[in-house]
N, C-alpha and C positions, 0 to 999 in steps of 0.2 A: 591730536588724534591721527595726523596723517602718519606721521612716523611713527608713533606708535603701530599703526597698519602696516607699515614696511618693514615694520622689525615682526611682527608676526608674520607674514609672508615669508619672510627668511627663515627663521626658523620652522617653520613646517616646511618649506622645501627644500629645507637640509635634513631634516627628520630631527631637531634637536630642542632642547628643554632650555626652560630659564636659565637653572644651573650651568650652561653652557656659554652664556652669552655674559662678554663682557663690554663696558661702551668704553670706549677709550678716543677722547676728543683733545683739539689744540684751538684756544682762544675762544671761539663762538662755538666749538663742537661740545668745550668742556661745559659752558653754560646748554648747551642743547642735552647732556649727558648727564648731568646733573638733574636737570629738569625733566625729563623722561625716567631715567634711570632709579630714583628715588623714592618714583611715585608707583613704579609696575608692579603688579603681581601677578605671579609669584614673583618671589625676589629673584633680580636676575644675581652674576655670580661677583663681579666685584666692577668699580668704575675709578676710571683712572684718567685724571684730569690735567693738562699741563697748559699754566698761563690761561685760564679765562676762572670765570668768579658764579657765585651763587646768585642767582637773579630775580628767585620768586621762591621764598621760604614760607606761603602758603599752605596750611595744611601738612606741611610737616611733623608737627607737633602732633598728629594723629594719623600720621602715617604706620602703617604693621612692618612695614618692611623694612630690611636695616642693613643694605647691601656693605661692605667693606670697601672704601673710598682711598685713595693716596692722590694727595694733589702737589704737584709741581709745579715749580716758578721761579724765574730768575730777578733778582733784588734789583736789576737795571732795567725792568721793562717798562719801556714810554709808553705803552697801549692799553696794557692793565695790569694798573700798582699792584706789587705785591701783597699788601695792604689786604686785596680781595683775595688770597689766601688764608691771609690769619681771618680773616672775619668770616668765611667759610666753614673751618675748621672751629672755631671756638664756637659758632653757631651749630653746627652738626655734630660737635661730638657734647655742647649741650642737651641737644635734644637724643643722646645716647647711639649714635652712629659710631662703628670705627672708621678713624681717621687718619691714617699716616700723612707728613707732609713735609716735606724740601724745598728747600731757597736754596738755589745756585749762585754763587758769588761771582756778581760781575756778568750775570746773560741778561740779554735784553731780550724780545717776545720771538722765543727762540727756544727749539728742544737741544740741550746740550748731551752727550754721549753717558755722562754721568744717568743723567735721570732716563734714559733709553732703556740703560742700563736697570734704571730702579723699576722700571716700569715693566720691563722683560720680567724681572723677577717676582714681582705682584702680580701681574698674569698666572705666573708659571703656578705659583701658591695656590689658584685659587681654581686653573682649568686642569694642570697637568693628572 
């Protein structure tokens, strides 16, 4: 609820809509981006996640919203296996979410230039 409140605060005092808003988290912002982002209505515009995992797949399964998701991850991370990529992904696009999703060869919990890159361009899709 609290961020939920501070993301509407934002939004009204920039004067801008859900369609606007993207949440884009690293480690614990992606599980907070995930967990906020999935659940809001209106849908907000896309969520884009690098190195952190799905944490509470509650009520998903009757969620309306169906935001466009790309999650990133490097196949060397000591903090959080990549592992919680594919189990994100094959849970969310179970439940009929888009999904895109990257494993970088050899990054540990770390954004690499590549996915900067993927992630510039998921944005751009989805606010420009």
């Amino acid at each position: 609820p609290v961020l939920n409140a501070f993301i509407d605060q934002q939004l009204a005092k920039y004067g801008l809509g859900e369609d606007r808003l993207a949440l884009v988290g690293f480690s614990q912002g992606t599980m907070m981006a995930l967990q906020v982002g999935l659940r809001r209505s209106p849908q907000v515009a896309g969520i884009l996640g690098y190195s952190g995992m799905l944490v509470d797949e509650t009520g998903l399964d009757s969620t309306k919203v169906k935001p466009p998701i790309l999650l990133i991850h490097g196949d060397a991370d000591p903090m959080v296996p990549v592992a919680a990529l594919h189990h994100a992904g094959a849970t969310l696009q179970k439940l009929g979410f888009e999904v895109g999703g990257h494993v970088s060869p050899g990054l540990g919990h770390s954004i690499d230039m590549e996915g900067l890159q993927m992630g510039g361009n998921f944005l751009h899709k989805f606010l420009a």
